[in-house]
PyMOL Python script that loads the backbone (N, CA, C, O; Angstrom):
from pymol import cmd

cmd.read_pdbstr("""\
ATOM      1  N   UNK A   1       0.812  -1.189   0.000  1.00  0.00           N
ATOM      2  CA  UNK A   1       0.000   0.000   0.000  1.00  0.00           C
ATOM      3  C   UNK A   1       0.856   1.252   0.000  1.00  0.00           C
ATOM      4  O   UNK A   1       0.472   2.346  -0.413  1.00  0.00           O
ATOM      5  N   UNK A   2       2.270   0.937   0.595  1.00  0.00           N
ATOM      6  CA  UNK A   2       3.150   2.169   0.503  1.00  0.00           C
ATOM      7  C   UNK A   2       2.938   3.193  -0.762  1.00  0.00           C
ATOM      8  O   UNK A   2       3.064   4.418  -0.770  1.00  0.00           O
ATOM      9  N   UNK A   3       2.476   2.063  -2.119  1.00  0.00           N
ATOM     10  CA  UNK A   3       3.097   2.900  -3.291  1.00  0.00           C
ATOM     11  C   UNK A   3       2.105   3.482  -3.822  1.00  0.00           C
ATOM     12  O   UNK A   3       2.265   4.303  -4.726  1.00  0.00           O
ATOM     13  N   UNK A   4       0.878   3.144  -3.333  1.00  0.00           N
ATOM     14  CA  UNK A   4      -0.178   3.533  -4.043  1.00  0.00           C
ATOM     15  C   UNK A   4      -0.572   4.615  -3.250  1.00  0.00           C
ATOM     16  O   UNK A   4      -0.119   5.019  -2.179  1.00  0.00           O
ATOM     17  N   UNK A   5      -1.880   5.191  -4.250  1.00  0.00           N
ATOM     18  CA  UNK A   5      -2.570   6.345  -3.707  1.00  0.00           C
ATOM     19  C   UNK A   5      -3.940   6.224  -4.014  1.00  0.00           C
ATOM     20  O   UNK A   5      -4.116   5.859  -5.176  1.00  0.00           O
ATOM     21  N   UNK A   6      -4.628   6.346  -3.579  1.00  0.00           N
ATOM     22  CA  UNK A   6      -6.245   5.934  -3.007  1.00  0.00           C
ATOM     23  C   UNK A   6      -7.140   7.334  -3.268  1.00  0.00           C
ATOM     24  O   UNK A   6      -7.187   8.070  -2.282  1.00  0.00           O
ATOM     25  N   UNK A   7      -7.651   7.667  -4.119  1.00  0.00           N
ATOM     26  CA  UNK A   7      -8.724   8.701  -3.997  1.00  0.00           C
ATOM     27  C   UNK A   7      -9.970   8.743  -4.200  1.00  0.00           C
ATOM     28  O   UNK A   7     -10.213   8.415  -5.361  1.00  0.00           O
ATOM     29  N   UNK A   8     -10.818   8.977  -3.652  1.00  0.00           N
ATOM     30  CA  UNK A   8     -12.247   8.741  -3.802  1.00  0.00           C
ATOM     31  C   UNK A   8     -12.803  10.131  -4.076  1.00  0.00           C
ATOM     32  O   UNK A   8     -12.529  11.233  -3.601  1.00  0.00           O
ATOM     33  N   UNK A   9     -14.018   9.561  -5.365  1.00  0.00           N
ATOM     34  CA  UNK A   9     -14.845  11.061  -5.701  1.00  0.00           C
ATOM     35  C   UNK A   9     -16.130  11.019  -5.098  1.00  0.00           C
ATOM     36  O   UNK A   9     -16.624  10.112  -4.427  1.00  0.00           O
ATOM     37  N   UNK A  10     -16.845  12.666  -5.585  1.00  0.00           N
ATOM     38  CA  UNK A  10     -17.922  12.689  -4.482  1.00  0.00           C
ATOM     39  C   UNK A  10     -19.064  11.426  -5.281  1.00  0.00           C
ATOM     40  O   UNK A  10     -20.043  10.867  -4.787  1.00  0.00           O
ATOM     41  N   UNK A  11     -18.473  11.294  -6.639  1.00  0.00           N
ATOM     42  CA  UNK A  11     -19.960  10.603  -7.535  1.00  0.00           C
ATOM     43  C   UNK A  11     -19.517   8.796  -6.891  1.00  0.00           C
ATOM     44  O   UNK A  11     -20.091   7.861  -7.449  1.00  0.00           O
ATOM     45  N   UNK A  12     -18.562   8.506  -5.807  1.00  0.00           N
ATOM     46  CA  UNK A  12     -18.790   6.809  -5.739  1.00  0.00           C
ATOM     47  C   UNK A  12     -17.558   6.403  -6.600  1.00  0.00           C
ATOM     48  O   UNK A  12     -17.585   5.202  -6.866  1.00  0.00           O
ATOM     49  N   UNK A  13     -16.426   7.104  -7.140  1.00  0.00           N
ATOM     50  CA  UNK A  13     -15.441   6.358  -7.942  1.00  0.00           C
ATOM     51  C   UNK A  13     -14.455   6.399  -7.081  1.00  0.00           C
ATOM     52  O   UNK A  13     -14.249   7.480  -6.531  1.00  0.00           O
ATOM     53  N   UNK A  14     -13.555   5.181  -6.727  1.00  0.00           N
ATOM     54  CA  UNK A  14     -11.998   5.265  -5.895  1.00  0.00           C
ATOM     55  C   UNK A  14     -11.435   4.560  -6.956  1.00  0.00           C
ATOM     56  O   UNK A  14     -11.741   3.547  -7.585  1.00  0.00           O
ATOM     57  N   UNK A  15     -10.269   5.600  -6.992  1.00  0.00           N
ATOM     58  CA  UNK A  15      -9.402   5.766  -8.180  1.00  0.00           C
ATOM     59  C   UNK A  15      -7.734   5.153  -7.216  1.00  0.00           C
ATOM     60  O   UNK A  15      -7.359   5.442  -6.079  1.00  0.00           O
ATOM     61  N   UNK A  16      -7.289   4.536  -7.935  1.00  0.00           N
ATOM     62  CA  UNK A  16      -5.882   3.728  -7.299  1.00  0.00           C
ATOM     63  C   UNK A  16      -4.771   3.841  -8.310  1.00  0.00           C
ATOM     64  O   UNK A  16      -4.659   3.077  -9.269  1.00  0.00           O
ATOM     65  N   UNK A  17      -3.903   4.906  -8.023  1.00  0.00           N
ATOM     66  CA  UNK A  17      -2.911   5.435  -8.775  1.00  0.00           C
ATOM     67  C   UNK A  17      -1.316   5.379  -7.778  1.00  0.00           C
ATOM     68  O   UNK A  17      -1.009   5.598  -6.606  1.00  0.00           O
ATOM     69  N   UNK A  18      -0.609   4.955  -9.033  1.00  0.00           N
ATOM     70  CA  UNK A  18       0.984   4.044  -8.373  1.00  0.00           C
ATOM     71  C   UNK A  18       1.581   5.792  -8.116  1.00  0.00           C
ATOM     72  O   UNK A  18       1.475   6.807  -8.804  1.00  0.00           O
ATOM     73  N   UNK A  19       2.159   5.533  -6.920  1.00  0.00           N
ATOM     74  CA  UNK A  19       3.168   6.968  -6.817  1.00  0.00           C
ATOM     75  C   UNK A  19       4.458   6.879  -7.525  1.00  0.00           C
ATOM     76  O   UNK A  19       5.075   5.865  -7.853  1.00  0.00           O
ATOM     77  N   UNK A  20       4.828   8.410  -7.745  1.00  0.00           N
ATOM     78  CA  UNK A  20       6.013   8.240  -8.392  1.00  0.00           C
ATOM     79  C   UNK A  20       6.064   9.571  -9.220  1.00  0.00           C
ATOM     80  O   UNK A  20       5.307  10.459  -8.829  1.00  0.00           O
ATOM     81  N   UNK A  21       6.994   9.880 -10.508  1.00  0.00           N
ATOM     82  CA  UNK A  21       7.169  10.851 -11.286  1.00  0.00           C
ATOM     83  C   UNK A  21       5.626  10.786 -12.404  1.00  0.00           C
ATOM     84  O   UNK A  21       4.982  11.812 -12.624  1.00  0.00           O
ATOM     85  N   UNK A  22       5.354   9.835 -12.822  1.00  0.00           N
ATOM     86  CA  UNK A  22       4.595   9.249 -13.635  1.00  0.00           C
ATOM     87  C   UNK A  22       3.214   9.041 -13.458  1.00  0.00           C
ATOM     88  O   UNK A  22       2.778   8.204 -12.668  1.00  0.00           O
ATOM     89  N   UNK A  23       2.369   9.904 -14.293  1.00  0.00           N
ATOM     90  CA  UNK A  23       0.733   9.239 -13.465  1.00  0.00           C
ATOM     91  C   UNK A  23       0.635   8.222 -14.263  1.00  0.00           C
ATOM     92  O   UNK A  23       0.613   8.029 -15.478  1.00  0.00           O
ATOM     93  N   UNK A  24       0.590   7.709 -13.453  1.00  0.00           N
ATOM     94  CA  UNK A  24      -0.295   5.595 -14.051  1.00  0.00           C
ATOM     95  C   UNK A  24      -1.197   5.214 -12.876  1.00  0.00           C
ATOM     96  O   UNK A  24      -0.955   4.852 -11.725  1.00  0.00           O
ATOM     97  N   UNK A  25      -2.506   5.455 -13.681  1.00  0.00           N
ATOM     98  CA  UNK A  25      -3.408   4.602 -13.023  1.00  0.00           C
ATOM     99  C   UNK A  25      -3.896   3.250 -13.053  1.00  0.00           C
ATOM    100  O   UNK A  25      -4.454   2.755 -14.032  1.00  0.00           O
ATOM    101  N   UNK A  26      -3.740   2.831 -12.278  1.00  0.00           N
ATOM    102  CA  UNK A  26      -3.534   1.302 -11.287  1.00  0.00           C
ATOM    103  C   UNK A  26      -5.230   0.620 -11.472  1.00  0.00           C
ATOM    104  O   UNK A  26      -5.512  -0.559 -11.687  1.00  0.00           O
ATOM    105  N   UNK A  27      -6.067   1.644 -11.329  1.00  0.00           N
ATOM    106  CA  UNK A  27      -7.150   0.639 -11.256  1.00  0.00           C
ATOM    107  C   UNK A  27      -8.623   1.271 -10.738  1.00  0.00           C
ATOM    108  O   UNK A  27      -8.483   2.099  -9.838  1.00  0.00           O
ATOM    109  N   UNK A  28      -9.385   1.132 -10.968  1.00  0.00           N
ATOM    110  CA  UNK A  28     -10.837   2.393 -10.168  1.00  0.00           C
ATOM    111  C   UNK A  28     -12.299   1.727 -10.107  1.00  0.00           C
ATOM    112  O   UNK A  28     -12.597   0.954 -11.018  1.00  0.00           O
ATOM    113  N   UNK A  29     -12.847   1.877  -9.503  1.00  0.00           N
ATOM    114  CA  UNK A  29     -13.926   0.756  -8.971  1.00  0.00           C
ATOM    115  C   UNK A  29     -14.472   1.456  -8.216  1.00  0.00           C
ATOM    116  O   UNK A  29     -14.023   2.217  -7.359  1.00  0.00           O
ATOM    117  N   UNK A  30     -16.336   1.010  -8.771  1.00  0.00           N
ATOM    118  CA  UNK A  30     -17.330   1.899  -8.722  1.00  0.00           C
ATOM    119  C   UNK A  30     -17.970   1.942  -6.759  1.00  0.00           C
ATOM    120  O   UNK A  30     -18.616   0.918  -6.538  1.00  0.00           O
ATOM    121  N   UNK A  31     -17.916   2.475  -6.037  1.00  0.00           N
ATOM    122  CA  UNK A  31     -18.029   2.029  -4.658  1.00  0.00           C
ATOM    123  C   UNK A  31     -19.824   2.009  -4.631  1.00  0.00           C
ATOM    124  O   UNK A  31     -20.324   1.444  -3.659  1.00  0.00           O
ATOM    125  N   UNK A  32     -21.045   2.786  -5.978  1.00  0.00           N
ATOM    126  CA  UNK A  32     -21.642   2.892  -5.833  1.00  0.00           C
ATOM    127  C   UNK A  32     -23.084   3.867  -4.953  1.00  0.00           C
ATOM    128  O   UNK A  32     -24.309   3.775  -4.864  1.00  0.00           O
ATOM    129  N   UNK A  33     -22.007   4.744  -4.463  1.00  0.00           N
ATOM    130  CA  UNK A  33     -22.427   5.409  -3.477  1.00  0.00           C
ATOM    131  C   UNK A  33     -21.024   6.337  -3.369  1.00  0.00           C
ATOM    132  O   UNK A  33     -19.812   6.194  -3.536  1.00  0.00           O
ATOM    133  N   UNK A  34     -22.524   7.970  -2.761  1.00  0.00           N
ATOM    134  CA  UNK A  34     -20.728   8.985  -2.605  1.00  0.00           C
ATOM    135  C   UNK A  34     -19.788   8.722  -1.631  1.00  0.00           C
ATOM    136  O   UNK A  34     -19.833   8.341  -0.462  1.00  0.00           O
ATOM    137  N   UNK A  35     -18.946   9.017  -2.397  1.00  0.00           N
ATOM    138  CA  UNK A  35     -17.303   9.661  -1.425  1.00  0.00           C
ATOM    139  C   UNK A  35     -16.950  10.547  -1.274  1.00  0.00           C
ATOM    140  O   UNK A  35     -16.524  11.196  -2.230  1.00  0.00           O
ATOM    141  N   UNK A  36     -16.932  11.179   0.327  1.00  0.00           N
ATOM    142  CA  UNK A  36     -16.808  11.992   0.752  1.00  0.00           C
ATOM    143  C   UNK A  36     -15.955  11.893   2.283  1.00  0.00           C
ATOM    144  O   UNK A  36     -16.407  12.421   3.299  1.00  0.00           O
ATOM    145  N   UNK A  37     -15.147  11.418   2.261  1.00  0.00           N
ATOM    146  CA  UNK A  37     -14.456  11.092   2.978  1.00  0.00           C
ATOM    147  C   UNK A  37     -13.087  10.669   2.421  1.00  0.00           C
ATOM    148  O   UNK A  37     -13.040  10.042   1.364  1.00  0.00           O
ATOM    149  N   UNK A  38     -11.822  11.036   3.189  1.00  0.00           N
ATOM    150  CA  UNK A  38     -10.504  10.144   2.867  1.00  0.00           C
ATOM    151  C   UNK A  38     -10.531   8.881   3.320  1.00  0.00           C
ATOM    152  O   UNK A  38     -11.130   8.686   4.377  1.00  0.00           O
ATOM    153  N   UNK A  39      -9.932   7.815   2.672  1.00  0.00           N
ATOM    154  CA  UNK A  39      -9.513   5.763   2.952  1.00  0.00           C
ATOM    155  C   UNK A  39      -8.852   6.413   4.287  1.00  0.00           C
ATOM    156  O   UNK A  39      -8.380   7.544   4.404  1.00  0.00           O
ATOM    157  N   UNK A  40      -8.922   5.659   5.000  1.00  0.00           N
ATOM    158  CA  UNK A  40      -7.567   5.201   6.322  1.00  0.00           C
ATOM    159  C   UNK A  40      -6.984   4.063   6.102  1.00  0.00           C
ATOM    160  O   UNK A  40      -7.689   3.133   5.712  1.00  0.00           O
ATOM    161  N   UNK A  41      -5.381   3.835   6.323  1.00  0.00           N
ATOM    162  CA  UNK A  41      -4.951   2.604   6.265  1.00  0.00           C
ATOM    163  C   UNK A  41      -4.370   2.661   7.420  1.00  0.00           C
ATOM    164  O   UNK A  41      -3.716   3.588   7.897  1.00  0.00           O
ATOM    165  N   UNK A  42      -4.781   1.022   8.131  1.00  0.00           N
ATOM    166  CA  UNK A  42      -4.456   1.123   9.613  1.00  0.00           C
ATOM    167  C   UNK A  42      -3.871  -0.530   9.625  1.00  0.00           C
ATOM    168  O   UNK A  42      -4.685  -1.439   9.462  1.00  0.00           O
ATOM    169  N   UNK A  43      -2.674  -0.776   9.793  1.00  0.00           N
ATOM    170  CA  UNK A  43      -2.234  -1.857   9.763  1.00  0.00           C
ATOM    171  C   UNK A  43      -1.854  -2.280   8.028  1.00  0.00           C
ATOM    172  O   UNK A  43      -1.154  -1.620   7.260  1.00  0.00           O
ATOM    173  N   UNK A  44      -2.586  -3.617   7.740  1.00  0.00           N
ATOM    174  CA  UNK A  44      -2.756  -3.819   6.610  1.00  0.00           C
ATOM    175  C   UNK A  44      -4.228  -3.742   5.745  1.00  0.00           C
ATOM    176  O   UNK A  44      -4.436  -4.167   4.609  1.00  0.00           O
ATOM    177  N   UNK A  45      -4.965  -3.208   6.463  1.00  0.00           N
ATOM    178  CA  UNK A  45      -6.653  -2.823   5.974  1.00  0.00           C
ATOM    179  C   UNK A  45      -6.666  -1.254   5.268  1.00  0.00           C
ATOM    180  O   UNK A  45      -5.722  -0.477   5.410  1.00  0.00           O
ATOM    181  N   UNK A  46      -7.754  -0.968   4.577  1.00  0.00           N
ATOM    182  CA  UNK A  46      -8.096  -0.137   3.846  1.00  0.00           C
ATOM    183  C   UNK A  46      -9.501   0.156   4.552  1.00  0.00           C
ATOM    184  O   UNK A  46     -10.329  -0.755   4.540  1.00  0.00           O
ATOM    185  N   UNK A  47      -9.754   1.122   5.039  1.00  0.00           N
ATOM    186  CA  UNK A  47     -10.744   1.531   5.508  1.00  0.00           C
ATOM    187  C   UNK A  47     -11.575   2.889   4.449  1.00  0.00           C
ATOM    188  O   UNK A  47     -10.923   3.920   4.290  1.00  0.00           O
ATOM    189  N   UNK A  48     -12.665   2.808   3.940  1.00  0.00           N
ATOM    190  CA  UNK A  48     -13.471   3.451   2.965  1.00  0.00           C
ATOM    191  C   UNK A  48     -14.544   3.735   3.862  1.00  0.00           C
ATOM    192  O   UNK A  48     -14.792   3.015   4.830  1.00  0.00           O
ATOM    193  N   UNK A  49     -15.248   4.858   3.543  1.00  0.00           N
ATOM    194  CA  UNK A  49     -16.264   5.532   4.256  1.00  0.00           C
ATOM    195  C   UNK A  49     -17.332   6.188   2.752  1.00  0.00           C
ATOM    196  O   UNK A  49     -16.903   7.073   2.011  1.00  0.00           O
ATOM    197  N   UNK A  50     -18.335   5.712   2.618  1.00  0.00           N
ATOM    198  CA  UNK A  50     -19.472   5.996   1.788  1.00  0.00           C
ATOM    199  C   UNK A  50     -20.195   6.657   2.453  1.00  0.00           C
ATOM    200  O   UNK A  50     -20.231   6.739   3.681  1.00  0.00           O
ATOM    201  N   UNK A  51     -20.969   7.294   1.501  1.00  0.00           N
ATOM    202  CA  UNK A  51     -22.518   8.090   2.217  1.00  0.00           C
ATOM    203  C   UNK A  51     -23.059   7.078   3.176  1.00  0.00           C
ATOM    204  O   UNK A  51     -22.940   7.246   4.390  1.00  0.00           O
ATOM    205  N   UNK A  52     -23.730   5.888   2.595  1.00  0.00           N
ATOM    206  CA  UNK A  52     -24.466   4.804   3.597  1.00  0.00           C
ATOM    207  C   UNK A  52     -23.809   3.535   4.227  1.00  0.00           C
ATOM    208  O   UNK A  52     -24.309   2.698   4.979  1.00  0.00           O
ATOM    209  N   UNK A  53     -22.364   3.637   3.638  1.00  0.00           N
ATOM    210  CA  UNK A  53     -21.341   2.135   4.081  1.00  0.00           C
ATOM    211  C   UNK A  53     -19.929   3.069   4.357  1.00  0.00           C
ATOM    212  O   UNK A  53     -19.320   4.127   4.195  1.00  0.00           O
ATOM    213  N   UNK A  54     -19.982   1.622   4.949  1.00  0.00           N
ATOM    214  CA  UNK A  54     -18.209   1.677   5.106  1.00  0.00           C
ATOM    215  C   UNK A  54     -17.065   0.497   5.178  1.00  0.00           C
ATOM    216  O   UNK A  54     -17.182  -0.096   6.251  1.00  0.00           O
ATOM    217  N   UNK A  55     -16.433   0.184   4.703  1.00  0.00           N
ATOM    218  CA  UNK A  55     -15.819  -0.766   3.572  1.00  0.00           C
ATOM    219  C   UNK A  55     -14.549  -1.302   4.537  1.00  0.00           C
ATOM    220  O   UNK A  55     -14.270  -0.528   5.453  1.00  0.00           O
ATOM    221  N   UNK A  56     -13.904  -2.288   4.464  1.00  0.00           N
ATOM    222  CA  UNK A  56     -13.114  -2.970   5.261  1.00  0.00           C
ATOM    223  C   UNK A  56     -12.152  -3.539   4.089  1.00  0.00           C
ATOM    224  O   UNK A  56     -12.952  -4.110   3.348  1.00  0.00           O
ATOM    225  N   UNK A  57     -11.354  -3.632   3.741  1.00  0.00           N
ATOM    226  CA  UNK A  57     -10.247  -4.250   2.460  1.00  0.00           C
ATOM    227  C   UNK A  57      -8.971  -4.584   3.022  1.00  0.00           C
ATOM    228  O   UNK A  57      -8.144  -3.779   3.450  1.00  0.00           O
ATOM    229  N   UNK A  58      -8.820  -6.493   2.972  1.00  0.00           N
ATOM    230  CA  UNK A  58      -7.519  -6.541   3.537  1.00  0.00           C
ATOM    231  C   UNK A  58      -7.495  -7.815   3.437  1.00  0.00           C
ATOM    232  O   UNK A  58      -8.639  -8.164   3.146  1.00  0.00           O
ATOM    233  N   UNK A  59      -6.554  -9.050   3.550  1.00  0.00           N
ATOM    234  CA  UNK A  59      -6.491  -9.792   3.282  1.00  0.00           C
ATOM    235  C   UNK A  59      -7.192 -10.377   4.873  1.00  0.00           C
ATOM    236  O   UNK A  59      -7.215  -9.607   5.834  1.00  0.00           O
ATOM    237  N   UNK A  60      -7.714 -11.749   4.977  1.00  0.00           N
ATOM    238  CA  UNK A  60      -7.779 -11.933   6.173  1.00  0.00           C
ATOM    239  C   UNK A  60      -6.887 -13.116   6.521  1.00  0.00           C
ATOM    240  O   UNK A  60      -6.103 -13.609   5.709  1.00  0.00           O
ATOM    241  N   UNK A  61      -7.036 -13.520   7.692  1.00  0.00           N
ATOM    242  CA  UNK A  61      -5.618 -13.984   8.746  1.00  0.00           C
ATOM    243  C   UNK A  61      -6.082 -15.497   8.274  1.00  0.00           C
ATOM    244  O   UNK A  61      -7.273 -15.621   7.989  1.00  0.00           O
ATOM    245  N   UNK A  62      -5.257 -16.616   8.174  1.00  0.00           N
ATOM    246  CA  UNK A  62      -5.132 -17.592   7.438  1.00  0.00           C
ATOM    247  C   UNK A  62      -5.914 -18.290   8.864  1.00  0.00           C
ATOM    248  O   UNK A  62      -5.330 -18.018   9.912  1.00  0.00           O
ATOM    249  N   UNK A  63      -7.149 -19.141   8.996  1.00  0.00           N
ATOM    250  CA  UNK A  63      -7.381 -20.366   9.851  1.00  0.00           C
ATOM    251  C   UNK A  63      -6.212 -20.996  10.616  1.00  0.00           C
ATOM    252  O   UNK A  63      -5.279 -21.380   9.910  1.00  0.00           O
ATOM    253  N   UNK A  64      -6.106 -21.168  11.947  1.00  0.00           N
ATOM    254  CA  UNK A  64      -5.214 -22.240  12.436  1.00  0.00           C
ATOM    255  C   UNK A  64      -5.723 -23.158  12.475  1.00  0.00           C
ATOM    256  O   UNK A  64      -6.948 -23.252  12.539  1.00  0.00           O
ATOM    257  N   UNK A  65      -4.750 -24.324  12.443  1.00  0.00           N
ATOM    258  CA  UNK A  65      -5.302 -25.482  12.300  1.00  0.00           C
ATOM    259  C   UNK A  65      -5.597 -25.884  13.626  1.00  0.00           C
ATOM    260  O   UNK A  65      -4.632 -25.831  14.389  1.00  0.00           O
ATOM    261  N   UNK A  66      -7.003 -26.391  14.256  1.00  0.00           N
ATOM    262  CA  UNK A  66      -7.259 -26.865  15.614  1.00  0.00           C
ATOM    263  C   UNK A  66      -6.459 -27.936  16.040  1.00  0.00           C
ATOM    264  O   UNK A  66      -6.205 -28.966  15.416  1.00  0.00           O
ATOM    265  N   UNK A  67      -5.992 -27.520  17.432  1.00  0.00           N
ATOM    266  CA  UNK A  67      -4.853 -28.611  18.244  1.00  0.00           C
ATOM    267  C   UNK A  67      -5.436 -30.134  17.557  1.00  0.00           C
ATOM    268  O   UNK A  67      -6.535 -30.266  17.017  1.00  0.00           O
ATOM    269  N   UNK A  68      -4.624 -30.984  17.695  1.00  0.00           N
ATOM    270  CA  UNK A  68      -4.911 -32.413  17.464  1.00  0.00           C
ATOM    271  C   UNK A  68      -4.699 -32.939  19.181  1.00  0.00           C
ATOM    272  O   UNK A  68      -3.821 -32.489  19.917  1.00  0.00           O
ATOM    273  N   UNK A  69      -5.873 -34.133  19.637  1.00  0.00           N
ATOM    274  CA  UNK A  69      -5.262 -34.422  20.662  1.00  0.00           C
ATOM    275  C   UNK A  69      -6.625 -34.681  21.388  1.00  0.00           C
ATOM    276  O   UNK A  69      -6.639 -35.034  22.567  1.00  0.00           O
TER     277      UNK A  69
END
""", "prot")
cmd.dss("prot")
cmd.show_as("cartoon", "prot")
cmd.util.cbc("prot")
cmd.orient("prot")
């Protein structure tokens, strides 16, 4: 997440653009609802805030396997 940059518009679009000298955009996806708020990244999650939601993005923690015994 270091490299990227995260922006959300007021019409529902978050736009994912690589940092650097160079604009290259990375990727943008419709959230469906406005944005009006900045992402938080807290750990390894992506936190998104919509008019009526709010969005959680992150890989989740792999199952342990239950003791044997």
């Amino acid at each position: 997440m270091g490299d990227k940059l995260f922006v959300p518009n007021e019409a529902g679009k978050m736009f994912v653009l690589n940092t650097g000298r160079e604009f290259k955009l990375i990727g943008e996806n419709d959230l469906q609802d406005g944005g009006f708020a900045s992402p938080v990244i807290c750990g390894s999650r992506i936190y998104l805030r919509t008019l009526h939601t709010l969005y959680c993005l992150g890989k989740t923690r792999s199952a342990r396997a239950a003791p044997s015994g």
